[in-house]
Steps between C-alpha positions, in 0.01 A plus 500: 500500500798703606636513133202529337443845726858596403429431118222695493645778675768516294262489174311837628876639561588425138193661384472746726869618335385542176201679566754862551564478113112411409443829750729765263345337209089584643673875623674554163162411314264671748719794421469468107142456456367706788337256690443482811809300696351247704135400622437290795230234486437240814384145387323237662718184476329134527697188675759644727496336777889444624828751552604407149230595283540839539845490394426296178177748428757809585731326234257407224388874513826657525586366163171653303747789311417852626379347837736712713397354912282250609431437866306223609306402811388135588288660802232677273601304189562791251814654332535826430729608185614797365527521127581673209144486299663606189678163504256268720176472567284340846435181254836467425598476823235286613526275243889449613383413840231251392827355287666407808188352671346791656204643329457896596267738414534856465329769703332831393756722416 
């Protein structure tokens, strides 16, 4: 269990790295086409029920380009991510989620 913990945790650190370059890239075109620089949305997300699966729904939405933070919480079961919407939309994102196993669903906004 110990080194399945340590793999993940090492995954989100991987991605979690690249997201700085993916964060220039959303500023740079935010700047270019006027748009606004980032929207946050909070989204009801199905099935967590362990410490893990908010690190594997934090990862599956941290790779959605344009998707700049994503903070999750098992407690109330939602995730709330900041985003460039000129680059990524609430479905994108959710669909990433429901990739990894973990269906979400996108608030008003």
């Amino acid at each position: 269990m110990h080194r399945i913990l340590t793999l993940l945790a090492v995954m989100a650190l991987a991605v979690a790295a690249g997201s700085g370059l993916r964060n220039l890239v959303s500023d740079a075109h935010a700047q270019a086409t006027g748009t606004a620089a980032w929207q946050t949305r909070t989204f009801t997300v199905e099935k967590m029920t362990c410490a893990a699966c908010p690190i594997t729904v934090r990862a599956a939405m941290r790779v959605v380009e344009g998707v700049r933070e994503v903070k999750v919480d098992l407690e109330s079961r939602t995730a709330t991510v900041t985003f460039d919407p000129g680059i990524a939309t609430p479905d994108d994102i959710a669909a990433a989620s429901a990739r990894a196993g973990y269906p979400a669903r996108p608030g008003a906004g």
